[in-house]
C-alpha positions in Angstrom: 45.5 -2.0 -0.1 44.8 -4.9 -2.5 41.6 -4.9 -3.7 40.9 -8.6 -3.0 41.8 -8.1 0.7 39.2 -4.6 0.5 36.7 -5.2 3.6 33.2 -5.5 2.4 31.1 -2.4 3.4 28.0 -0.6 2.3 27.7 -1.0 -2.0 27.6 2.2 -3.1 25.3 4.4 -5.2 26.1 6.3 -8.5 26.6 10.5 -7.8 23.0 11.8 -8.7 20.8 8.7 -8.1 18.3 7.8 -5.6 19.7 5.7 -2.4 20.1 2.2 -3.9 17.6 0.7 -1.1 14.5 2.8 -3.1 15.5 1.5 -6.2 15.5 -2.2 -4.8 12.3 -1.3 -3.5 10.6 0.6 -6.1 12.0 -2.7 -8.5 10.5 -5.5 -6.0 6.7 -3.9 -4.8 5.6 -4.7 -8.9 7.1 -7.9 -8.7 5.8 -9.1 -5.5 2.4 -7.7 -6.7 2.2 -8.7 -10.0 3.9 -12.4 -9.8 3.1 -13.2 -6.2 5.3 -13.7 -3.7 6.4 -17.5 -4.2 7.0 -17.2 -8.1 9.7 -14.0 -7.8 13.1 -15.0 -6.7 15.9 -12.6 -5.0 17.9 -13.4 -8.6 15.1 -11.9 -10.1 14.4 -8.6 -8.2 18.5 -8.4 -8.3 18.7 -8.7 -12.7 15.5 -6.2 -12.6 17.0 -3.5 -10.8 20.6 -4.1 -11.9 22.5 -4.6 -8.7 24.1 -7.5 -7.7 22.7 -10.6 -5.4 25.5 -9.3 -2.8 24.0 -6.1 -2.3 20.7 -7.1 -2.2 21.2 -9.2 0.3 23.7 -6.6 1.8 20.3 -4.5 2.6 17.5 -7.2 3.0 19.3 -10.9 4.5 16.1 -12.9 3.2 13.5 -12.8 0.8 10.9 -12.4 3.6 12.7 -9.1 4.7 12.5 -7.2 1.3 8.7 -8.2 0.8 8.2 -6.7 4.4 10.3 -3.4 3.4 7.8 -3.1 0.3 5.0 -3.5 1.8 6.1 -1.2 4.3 7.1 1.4 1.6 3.8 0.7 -0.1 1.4 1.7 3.1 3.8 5.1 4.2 3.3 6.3 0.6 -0.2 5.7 0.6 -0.7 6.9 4.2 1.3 9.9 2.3 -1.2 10.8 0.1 -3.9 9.8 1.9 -3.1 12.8 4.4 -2.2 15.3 1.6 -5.5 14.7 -0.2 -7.6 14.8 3.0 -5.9 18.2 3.6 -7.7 19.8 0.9 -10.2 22.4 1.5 -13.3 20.4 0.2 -16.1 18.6 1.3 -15.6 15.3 3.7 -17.5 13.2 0.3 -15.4 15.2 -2.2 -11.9 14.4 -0.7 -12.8 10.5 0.5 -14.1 10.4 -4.1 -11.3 11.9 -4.4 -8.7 9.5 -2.1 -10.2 6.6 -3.6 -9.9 6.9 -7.3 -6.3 8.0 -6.7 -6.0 4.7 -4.6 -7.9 2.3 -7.1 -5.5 3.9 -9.8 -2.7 3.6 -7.8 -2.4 0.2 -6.5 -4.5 -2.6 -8.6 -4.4 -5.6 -5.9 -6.3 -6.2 -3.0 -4.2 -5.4 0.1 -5.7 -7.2 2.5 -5.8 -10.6 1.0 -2.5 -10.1 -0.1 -1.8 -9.7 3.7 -3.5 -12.2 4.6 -1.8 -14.5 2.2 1.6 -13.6 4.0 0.6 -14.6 7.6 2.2 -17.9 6.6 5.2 -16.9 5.2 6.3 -14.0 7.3 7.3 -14.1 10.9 5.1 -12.6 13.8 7.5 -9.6 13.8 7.7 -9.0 10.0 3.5 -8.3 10.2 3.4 -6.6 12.9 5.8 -4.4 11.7 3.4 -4.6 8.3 0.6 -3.9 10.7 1.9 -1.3 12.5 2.3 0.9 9.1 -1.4 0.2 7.8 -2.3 1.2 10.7 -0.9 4.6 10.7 -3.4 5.2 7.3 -6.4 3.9 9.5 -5.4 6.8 12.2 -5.3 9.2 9.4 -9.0 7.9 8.2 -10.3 7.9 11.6 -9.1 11.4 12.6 -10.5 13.0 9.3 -14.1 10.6 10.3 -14.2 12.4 13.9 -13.5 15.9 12.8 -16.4 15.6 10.3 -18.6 14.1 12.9 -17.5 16.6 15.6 -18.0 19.3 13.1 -21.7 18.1 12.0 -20.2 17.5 8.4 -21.7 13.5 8.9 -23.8 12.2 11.8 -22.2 10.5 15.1 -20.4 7.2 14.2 -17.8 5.5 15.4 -14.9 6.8 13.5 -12.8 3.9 14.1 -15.3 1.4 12.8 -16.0 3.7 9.6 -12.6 3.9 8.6 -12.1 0.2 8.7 -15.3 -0.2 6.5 -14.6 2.4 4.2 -11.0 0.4 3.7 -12.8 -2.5 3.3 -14.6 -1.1 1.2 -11.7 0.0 -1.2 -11.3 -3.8 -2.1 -14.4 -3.8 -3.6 -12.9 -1.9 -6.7 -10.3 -4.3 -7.4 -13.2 -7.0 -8.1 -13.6 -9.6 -10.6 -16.1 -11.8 -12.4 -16.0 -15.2 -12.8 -14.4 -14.5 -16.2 -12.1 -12.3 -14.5 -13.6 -9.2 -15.9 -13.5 -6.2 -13.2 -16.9 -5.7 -11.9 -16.6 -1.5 -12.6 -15.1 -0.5 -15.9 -13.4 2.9 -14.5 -11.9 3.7 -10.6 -13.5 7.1 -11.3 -17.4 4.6 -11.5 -15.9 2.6 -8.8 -15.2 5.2 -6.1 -18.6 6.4 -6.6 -20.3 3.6 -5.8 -18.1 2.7 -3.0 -18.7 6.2 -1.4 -22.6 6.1 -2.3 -22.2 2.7 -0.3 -20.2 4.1 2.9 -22.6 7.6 2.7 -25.9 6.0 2.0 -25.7 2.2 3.3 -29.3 0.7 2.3 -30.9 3.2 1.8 -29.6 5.5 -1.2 -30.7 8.6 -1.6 
């Protein structure tokens, strides 16, 4: 068959490597993150990760669709180790210091807002989707909240209410001064206040 009459089909990936969708991926959440949604382009997500526009277009038809895929990707791998870290056989407080440096380490942006930001751009079925996958690490939080308050571990709360605070919570690390200074100089003094915060409320102990 001559090549110029070959039918187009799924671009191909080179023996050894990871599927070309979690490089595209693994390229675009840092861009998105770092340079904001508007400001990166499909040309540059396509010269960063050394594919061309075709195929990344072959995966994701629009710009909107591959932020939705990283976000996506973002939340299952920290809903990932959010459920391997509270598996550990440690205190409730240890684990949750624990989760929360890792996260603050991890992912230096304030997901939320971020989220918010996007209501405009994507469709009502690209954040639901979006949605749909933070909530899966507020079912992990809330499950771990009732065991420990079913166990005595913590007093009786409302485990669905304290896992949204405590992720509300985890914003708190990524803040800034007005001189754009972070208000905590490490995660590791960060998390600790943040869980003194969620363990003690107003009155610290």
């Amino acid at each position: 068959m001559d090549k110029k009459n070959k039918p187009l089909g799924r671009p191909r990936s080179s023996q050894g490597e990871p599927p070309l969708t979690q490089k595209i991926l693994k390229t675009a959440i840092p861009l998105f993150l770092s340079k904001g949604y508007e400001s990166v382009s499909m040309d540059d997500i396509a010269k960063e990760c050394q594919v061309t526009k075709a195929s990344l277009y072959y995966y994701y038809p629009s710009k909107s669709d591959l932020l939705t895929a990283s976000m996506i990707q973002l939340m299952d791998n920290v809903k990932r180790v959010t459920l391997m870290r509270l598996s550990q056989p440690t205190s409730l407080r240890d684990r949750l210091l624990d989760i929360t440096e890792a996260h603050l380490k991890a992912i230096d942006f304030d997901l939320h807002s971020f989220m918010r930001k996007m209501e405009a751009t994507l469709s009502d079925e690209q954040m639901k989707a979006m949605r749909k996958s933070e909530q899966g690490i507020l079912d992990a939080l809330e499950g771990e909240f009732r065991k420990s308050a079913d166990s005595g571990e913590i007093g009786p709360i409302n485990a669905r209410v304290i896992a949204r605070a405590y992720t509300s919570l985890l914003m708190m690390g990524h803040a800034r001064d007005g001189d754009g200074n972070k208000m905590f100089p490490h995660e590791s003094e960060a998390a600790k206040q943040i869980i003194d915060i969620l363990w003690h409320g107003l009155f610290p102990q």
